[in-house]
Structures are given as structure tokens and as C-alpha cells.
C-alpha positions as CSV (number, residue, x, y, z in Angstrom):
1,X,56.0,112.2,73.6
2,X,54.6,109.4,75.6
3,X,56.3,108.8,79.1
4,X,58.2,105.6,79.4
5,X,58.7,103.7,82.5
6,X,62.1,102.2,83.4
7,X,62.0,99.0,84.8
8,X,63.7,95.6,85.6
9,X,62.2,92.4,83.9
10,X,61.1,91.4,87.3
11,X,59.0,94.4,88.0
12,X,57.5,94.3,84.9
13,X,56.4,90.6,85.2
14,X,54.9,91.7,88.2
15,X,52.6,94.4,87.0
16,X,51.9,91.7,84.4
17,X,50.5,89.6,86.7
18,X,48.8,92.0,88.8
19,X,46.7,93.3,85.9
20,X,46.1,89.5,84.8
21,X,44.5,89.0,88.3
22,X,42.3,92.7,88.3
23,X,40.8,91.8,84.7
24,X,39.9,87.9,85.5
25,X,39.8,86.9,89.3
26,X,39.0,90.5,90.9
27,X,36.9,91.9,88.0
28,X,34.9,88.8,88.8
29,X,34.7,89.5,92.4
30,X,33.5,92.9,91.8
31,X,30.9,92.1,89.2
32,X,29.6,89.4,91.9
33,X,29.4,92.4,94.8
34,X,27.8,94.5,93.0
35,X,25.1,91.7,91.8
36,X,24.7,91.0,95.5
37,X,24.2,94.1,95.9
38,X,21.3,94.8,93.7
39,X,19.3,92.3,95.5
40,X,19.3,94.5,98.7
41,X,16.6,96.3,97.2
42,X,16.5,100.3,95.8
43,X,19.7,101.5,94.8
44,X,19.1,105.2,95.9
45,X,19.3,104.1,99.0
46,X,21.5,101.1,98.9
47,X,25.1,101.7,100.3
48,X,26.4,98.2,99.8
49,X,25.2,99.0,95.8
50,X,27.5,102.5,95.8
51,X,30.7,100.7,98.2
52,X,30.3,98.0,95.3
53,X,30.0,100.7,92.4
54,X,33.1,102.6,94.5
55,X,35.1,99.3,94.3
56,X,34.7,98.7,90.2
57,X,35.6,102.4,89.6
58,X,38.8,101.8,91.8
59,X,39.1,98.5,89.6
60,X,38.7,100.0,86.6
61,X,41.0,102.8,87.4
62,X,43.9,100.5,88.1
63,X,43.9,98.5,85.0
64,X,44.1,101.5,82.9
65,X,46.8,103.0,85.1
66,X,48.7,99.1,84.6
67,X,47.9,98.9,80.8
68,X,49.6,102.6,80.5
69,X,52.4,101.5,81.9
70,X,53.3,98.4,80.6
71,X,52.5,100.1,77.2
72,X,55.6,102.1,77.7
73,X,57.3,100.5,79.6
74,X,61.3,99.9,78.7
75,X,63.2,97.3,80.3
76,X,66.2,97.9,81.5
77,X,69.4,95.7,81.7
78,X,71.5,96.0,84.5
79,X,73.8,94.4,82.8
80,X,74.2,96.6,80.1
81,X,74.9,100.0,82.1
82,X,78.3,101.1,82.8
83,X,80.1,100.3,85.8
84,X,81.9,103.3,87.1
85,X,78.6,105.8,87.3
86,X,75.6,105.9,88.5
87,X,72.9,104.3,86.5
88,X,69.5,102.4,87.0
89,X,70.9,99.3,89.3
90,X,73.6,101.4,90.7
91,X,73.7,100.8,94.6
92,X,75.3,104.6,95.6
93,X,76.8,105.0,98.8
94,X,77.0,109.0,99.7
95,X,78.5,111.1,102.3
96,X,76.4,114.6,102.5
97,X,78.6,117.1,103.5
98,X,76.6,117.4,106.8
99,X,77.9,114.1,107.8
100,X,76.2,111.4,107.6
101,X,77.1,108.7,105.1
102,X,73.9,106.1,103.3
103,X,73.4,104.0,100.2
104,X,70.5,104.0,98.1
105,X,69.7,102.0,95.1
106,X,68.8,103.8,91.8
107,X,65.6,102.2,90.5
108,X,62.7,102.9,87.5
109,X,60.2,105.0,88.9
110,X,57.7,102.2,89.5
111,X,60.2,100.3,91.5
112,X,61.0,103.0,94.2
113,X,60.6,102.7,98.0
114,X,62.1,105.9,99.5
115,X,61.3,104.1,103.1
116,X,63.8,101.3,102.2
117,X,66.1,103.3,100.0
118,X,65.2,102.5,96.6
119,X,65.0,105.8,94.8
120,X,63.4,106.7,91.6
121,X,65.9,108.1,89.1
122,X,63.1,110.6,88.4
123,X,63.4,112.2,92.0
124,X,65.3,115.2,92.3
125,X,67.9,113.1,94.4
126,X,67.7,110.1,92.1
127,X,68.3,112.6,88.6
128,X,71.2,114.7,90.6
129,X,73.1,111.3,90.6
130,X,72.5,109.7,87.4
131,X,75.7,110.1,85.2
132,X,77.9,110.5,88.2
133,X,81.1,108.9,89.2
134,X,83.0,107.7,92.5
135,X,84.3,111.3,93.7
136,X,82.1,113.6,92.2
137,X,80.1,115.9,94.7
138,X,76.4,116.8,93.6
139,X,74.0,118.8,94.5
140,X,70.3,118.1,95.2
141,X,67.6,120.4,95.8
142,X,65.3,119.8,98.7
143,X,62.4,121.4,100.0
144,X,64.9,122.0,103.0
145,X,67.2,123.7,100.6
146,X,70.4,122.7,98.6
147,X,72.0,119.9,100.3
148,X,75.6,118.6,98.9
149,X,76.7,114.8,98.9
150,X,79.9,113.1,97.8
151,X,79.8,110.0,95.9
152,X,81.9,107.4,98.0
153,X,81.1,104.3,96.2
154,X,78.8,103.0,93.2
155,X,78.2,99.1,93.2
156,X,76.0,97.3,91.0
């Protein structure tokens, strides 16, 4: 079974875009790089030639890795979801029973920014809250050990 990759409309626009612009505008740039680059004389020895080379094999790389992913990608409809547990969309405020309270939203995996507290509903954090409800008290497993956080509030 092929993955599939959760996503908003918005992020999946985006990607469409960004692949748009690697196989026109910056497959053209590359393709003109690596021409110049040729002119510099023997390739064996020609470093703007292999930084060029480098550069379409980084190119090349990222379109596939695009074209995978908006091949499977599902979109997802915040509207859709329930409202009283924690789905894609869900904004999830938590109290771990350390102390400390913090929201996070719950996101598609190609969506998440840990640093900002968007989390993947893949990550062990993100797929110990899925399915949960105000109240609940979950446990995640983290490389620090098994941490335990009450769900204050889920907003959408």
C-alpha cells in the first residue's frame, strides 16, 4: 500500500506550484548553468561543470519527491472532521502532568513545523492525540521517556 499524504487544499496548491516552477523556470536555469559550464573547458577538471551537475541531481530529486506526493496525496476538509476530538485541524491545548500547559496544531505530515507548533499527526505526539477528547490523558513516548499530558481544550 502506497503512503498517502494528508493535507489542506492550501498546501497542496502550494507544492503544485512549487513543482510547476522546478520543471519550467528552474529546470531552465539549471540546463543554462550547466551549458555555461561546459564552456569552461575539460570537464574532469571543471568544478563549476560538477556544482552545475550537483544542482540538476538536487533538481531532479525534488520533482520526483513533489510528483510522489501529490500522487497520493488526500485532501483533507477541516470542515468535515468532528468537533469534540482531536483530528487534522484540531488546535490542542495540553497540560503535561509536569506542568506546563501549550497548544499545538495537528497538521498532514507535509505541513508540520515542530518550531512553531504545527505537528504532524504522524509523530509519536501527533498519533498519541488523534481520536482524543477534552479530558482525556494520553500518553506519548519520547526519547526522554513516557511523558503524560491532559487534553484541556480542542479548537478548530
Amino acid at each position: 500500500m502506497k503512503k498517502e499524504f494528508k493535507m489542506s487544499q492550501a498546501r497542496f496548491d502550494e507544492l503544485q506550484k512549487e513543482l510547476n516552477y522546478l520543471k519550467t523556470t528552474r529546470s531552465d536555469e539549471v540546463a543554462e548553468m550547466i551549458k555555461v559550464a561546459r564552456g569552461f573547458g575539460d570537464l574532469s577538471e571543471n568544478s563549476e561543470y560538477d556544482e552545475a551537475k550537483n544542482e540538476q541531481g538536487k533538481l531532479y530529486s525534488r520533482i520526483g519527491e513533489l510528483e510522489n506526493v501529490l500522487l497520493h496525496a488526500v485532501i483533507i476538509e477541516e470542515g468535515d472532521m468532528p468537533t469534540d476530538q482531536v483530528t487534522i485541524g484540531s488546535t490542542v491545548t495540553v497540560t503535561a502532568t509536569s506542568g506546563g500547559s501549550r497548544s499545538f496544531k495537528i497538521v498532514g505530515s507535509q505541513e508540520a513545523d515542530a518550531m512553531h507548533g504545527i505537528i504532524s499527526e504522524d509523530s509519536p505526539f501527533g498519533k498519541a492525540l488523534m481520536n482524543h477528547r477534552e479530558g482525556d490523558t494520553v500518553t506519548v513516548n519520547a526519547p526522554a521517556g513516557e511523558i503524560k499530558y491532559r487534553i484541556d481544550k480542542i479548537e478548530r
